[in-house]
C-alpha positions in Angstrom: 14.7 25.6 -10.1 14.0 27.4 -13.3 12.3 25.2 -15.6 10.7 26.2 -19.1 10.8 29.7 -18.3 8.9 28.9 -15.2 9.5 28.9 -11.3 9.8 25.3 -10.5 7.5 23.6 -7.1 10.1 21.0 -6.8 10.3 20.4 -3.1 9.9 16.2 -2.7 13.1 17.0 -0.1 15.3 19.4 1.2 18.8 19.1 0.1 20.4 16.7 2.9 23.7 16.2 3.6 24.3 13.0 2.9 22.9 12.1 -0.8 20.0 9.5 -1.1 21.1 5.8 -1.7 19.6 4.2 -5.0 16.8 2.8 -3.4 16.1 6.0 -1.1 16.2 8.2 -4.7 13.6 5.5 -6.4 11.3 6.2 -3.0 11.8 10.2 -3.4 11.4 10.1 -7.3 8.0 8.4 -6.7 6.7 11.1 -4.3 7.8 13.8 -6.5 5.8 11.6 -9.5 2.8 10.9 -7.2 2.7 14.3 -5.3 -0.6 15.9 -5.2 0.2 18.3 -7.7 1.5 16.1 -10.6 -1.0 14.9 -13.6 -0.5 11.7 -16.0 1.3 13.1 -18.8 3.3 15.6 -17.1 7.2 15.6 -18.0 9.7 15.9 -15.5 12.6 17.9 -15.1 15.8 17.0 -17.2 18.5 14.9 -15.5 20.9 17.6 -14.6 18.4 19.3 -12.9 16.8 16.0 -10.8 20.6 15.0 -10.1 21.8 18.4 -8.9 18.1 18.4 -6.9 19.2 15.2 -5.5 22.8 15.5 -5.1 23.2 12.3 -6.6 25.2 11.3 -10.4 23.7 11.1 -13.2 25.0 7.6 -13.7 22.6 6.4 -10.6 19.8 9.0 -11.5 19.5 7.2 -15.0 19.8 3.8 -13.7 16.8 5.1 -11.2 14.7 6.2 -13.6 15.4 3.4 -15.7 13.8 1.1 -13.1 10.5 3.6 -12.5 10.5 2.7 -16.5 10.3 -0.9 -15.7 7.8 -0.4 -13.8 5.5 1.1 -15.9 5.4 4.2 -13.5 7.4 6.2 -16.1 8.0 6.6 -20.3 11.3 7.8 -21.6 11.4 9.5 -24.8 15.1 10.3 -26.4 15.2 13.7 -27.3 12.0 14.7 -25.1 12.0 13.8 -22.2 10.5 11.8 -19.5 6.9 11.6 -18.3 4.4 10.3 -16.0 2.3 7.4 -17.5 -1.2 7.5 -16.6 -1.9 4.4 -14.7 -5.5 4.5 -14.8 -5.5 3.6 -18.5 -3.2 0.4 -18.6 -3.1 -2.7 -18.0 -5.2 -3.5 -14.7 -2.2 -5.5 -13.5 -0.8 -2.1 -12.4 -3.4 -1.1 -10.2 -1.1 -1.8 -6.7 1.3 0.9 -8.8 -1.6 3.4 -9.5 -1.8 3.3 -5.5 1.3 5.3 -5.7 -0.1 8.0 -7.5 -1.9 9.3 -4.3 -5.5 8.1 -6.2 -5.7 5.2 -3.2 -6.2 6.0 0.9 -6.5 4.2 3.8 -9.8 6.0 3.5 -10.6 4.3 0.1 -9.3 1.0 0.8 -12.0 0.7 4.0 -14.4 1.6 2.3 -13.6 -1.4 -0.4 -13.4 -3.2 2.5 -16.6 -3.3 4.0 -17.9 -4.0 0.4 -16.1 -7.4 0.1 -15.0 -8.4 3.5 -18.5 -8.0 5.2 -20.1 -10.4 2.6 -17.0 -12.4 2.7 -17.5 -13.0 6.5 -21.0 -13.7 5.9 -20.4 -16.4 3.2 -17.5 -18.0 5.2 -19.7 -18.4 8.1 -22.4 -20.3 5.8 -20.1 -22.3 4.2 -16.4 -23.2 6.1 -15.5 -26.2 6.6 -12.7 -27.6 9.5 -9.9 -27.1 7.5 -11.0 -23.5 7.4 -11.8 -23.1 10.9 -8.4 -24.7 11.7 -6.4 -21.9 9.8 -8.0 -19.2 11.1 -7.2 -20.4 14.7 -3.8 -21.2 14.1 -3.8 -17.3 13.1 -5.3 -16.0 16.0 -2.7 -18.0 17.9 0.1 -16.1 16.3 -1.8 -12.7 17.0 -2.1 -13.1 20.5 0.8 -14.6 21.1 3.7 -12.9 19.3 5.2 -9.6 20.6 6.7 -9.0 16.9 4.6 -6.5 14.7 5.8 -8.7 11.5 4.3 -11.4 12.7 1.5 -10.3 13.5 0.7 -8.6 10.5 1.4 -11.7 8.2 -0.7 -13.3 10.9 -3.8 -10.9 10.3 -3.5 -11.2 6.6 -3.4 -14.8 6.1 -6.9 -14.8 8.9 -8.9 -12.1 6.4 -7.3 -14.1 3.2 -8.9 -17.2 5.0 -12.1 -15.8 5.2 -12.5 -15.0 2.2 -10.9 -18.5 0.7 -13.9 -19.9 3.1 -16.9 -17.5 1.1 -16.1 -20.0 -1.2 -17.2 -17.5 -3.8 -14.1 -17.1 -6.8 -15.4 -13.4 -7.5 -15.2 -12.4 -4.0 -11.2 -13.7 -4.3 -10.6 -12.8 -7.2 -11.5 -8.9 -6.2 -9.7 -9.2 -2.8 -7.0 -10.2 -4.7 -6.2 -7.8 -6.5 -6.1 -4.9 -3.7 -4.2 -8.0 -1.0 -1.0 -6.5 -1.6 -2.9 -2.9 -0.3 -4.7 -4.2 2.7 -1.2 -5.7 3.6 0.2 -2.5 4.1 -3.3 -1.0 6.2 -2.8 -3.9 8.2 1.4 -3.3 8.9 0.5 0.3 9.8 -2.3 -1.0 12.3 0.0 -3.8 13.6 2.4 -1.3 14.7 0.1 0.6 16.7 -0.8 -0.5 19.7 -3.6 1.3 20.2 -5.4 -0.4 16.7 -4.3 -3.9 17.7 -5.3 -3.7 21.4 -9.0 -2.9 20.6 -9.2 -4.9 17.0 -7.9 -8.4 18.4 -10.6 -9.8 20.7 -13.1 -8.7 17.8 -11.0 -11.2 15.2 -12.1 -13.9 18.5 -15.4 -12.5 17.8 -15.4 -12.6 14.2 -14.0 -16.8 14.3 -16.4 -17.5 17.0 -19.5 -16.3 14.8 -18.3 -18.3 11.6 -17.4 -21.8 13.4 -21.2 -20.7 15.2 -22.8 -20.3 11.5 -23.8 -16.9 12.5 -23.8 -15.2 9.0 -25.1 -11.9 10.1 -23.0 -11.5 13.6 -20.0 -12.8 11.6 -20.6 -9.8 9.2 -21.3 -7.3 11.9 -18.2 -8.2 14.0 -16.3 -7.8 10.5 -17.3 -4.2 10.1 -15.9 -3.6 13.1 -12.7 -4.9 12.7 -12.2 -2.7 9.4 -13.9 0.3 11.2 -11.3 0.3 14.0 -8.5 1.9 11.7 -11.3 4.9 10.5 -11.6 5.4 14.1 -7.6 5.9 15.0 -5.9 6.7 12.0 -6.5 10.4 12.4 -4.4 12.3 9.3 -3.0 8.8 8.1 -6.9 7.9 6.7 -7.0 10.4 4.1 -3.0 10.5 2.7 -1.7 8.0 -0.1 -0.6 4.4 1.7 2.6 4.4 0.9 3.3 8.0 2.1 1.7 7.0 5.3 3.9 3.7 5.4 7.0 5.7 5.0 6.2 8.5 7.3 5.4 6.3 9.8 8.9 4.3 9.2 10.9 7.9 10.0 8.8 8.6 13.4 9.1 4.8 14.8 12.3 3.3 14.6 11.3 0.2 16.2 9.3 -1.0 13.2 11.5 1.6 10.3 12.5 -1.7 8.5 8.7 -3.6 8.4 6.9 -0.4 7.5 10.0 0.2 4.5 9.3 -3.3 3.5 5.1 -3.2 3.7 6.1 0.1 1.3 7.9 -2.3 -1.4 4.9 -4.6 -1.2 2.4 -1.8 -1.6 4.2 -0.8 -4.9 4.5 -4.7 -6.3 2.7 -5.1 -10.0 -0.1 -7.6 -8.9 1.6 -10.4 -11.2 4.6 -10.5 -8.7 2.6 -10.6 -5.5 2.0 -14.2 -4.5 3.0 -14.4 -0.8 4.1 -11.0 -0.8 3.0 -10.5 2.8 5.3 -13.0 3.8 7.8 -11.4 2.4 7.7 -7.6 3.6 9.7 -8.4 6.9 12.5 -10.0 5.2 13.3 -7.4 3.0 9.0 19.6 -7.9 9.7 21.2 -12.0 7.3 19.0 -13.5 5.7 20.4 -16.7 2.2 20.6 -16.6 -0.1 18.5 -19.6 -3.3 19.1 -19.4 -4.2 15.2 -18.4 -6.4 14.0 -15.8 -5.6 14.5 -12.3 -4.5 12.1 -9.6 -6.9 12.5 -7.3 
């Protein structure tokens, strides 16, 4: 696709026989925004070429890229164009949406992980109380005893988001927080494999037993474990953006397709409109170069 007198990479998808729904375009609009390739600033092609790209109308291309506009993903400027906002720069409400732009792994979120997780686990184990100790077995009863990956995963969420409500520490929250929606989806990928589950659930037995014990440090051992197990089995998944490793994992297993679609809408929620989130997920190129700051 010719575009400024140049050859266009435009590639996000072949050209399918059947045209993508609304919410299929907004997914394949975002991986052409967020491909490796693509830089804050960047303007994308014009709507007759995105919609003949597409095979879609214009009417439902513009009411896509309206909505990427909502989201702050996008700016539209009459009689210029549309470009790709930098999302590094704005309001840090937006960082679950800068995970789109291919700047946040699976890779990156472990690492974060083991920063405020390890020390979380440490802190719970110093100072839970019952009430704590009784939500965090009530979870581990729903991850060993339900057979559906949703639950399970909304399961495993609420135990970490316990832990880290028992560090009693409002920083520590506050930071896990803002990156929940992000963990949500690692844990939805890891809840439907069964190789990640099998070997990561007796350690969340360890994990409880060394905080009801009071054993800070084996409490924050076992919990580097736990977050270790998905370096250990992801393979190519560690190093790929999160939501391209939620989707592509939603095309190869059609068993979980509608979880893993859903754990993507979560992953891409604004931080303001992510309370309970989790809960939620089951239920549910021609770009022209600027000379901006790179992705990744």
């Amino acid at each position: 696709m010719p575009m400024n007198g140049q050859t266009s990479s435009l590639s996000v998808r072949d050209r399918a026989l059947t045209p993508p729904s609304g919410n299929d375009l907004e997914i394949e609009l975002e991986e052409l925004i967020f491909s490796e390739w693509a830089n804050p600033g960047d303007r994308l092609p014009s709507e007759r070429a995105l919609a003949d790209h597409f095979r879609v109308s214009r009417p439902l291309l513009r009411e896509t890229l309206r909505a990427l506009e909502g989201r702050g993903l996008i700016r539209i400027e009459a009689g210029r164009g549309t470009f790709i906002e930098d999302l590094t720069q704005i309001d840090p409400t937006r960082i679950l949406s800068a995970a789109r732009q291919g700047s946040i792994t699976p890779a990156h979120l472990i690492q974060a992980r083991l920063m405020i997780e390890c020390s979380a686990a440490s802190q719970a184990a110093q100072f839970r109380s019952i009430e704590d100790l009784d939500a965090l077995k009530l979870s581990l009863y729903e991850m060993h005893n339900s057979k559906d990956a949703q639950v399970h995963a909304n399961a495993d969420m609420d135990f970490h988001l316990r832990i880290v409500t028992a560090s009693q520490n409002p920083v520590t929250q506050l930071v896990y927080g803002s990156i929940k929606n992000l963990v949500f989806g690692l844990m939805t990928r890891s809840a439907t494999d069964n190789t990640v589950t099998k070997e990561g659930l007796p350690l969340h037995d360890d994990v409880y037993q060394a905080i009801a014990d009071k054993d800070a440090v084996l409490a924050e051992k076992v919990m580097r474990k736990i977050i270790l197990v998905c370096q250990e089995h992801y393979g190519d998944d560690l190093n790929l953006p999160l939501s391209t490793v939620l989707n592509r994992r939603a095309k190869s297993n059609p068993e979980h397709k509608a979880l893993l679609n859903a754990a993507s809408k979560v992953v891409r929620q604004p931080l303001q409109n992510s309370h309970n989130s989790h809960n939620s997920a089951g239920r549910q190129s021609g770009i022209t170069r600027s000379s901006g700051v790179r992705h990744k």
